[in-house]
C-alpha positions as CSV (number, residue, x, y, z in Angstrom):
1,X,-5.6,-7.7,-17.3
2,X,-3.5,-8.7,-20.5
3,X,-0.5,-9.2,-17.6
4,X,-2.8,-11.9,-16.0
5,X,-2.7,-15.6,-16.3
6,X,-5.2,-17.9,-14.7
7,X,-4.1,-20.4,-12.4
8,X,-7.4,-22.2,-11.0
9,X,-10.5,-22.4,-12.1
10,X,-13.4,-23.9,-9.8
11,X,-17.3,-23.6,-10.0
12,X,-17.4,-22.7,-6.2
13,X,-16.8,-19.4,-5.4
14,X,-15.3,-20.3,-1.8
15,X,-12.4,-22.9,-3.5
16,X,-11.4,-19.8,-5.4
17,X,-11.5,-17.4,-2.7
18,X,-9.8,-19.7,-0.7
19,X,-6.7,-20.1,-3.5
20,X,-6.4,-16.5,-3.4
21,X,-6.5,-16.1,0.3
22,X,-3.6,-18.8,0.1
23,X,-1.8,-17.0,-2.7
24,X,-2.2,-13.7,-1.4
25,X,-0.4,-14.9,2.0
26,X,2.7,-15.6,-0.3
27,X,2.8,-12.6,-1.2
28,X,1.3,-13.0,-4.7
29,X,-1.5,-10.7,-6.0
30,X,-4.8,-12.5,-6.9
31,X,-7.6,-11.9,-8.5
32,X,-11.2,-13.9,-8.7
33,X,-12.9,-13.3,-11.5
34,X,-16.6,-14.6,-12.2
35,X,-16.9,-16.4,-15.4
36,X,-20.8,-17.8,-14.4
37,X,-23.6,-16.2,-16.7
38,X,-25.9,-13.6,-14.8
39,X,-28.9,-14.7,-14.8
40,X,-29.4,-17.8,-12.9
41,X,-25.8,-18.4,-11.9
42,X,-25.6,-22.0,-13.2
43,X,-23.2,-22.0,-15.5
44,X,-19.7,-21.2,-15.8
45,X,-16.8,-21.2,-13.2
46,X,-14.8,-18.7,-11.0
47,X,-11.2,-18.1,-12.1
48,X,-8.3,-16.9,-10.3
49,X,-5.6,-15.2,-12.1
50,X,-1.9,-14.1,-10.9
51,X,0.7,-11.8,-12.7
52,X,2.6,-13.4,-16.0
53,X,5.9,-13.5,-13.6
54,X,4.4,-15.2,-10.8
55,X,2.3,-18.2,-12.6
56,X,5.3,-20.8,-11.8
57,X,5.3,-19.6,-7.9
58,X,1.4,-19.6,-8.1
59,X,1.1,-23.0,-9.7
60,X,3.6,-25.1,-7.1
61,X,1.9,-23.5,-4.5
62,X,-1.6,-24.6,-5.2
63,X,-0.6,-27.6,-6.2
64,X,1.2,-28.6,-3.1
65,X,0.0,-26.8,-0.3
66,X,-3.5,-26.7,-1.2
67,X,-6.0,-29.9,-1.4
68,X,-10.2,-29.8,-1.2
């Protein structure tokens, strides 16, 4: 994963399945990765990371074709 950059970070697992499933229909690998502690799931935030060359591709597409 030292290739991987994060791109979004959300505490609702759905907004950052959704960003992949939007990514991934570019044609960008994604990832979600849980960053919430395991006990009680209260803390922390889900993180989606893309490939060091596709960050700039990644980033203009969440920023303009998705909203919540």
């Amino acid at each position: 994963m030292e290739n991987w950059v994060k791109v979004f970070e959300d505490a609702q697992q759905v907004r950052a399945e959704i960003v992949k499933g939007v990514l991934t229909a570019q044609d960008i690998p994604a990832v979600v990765l849980s960053k919430k502690e395991t006990v009680y799931q209260v803390f922390g935030t889900y993180e989606v990371h893309v490939k060091r060359e596709d960050v700039l591709t990644a980033t203009n597409v969440i920023k303009n074709e998705i909203s919540f």
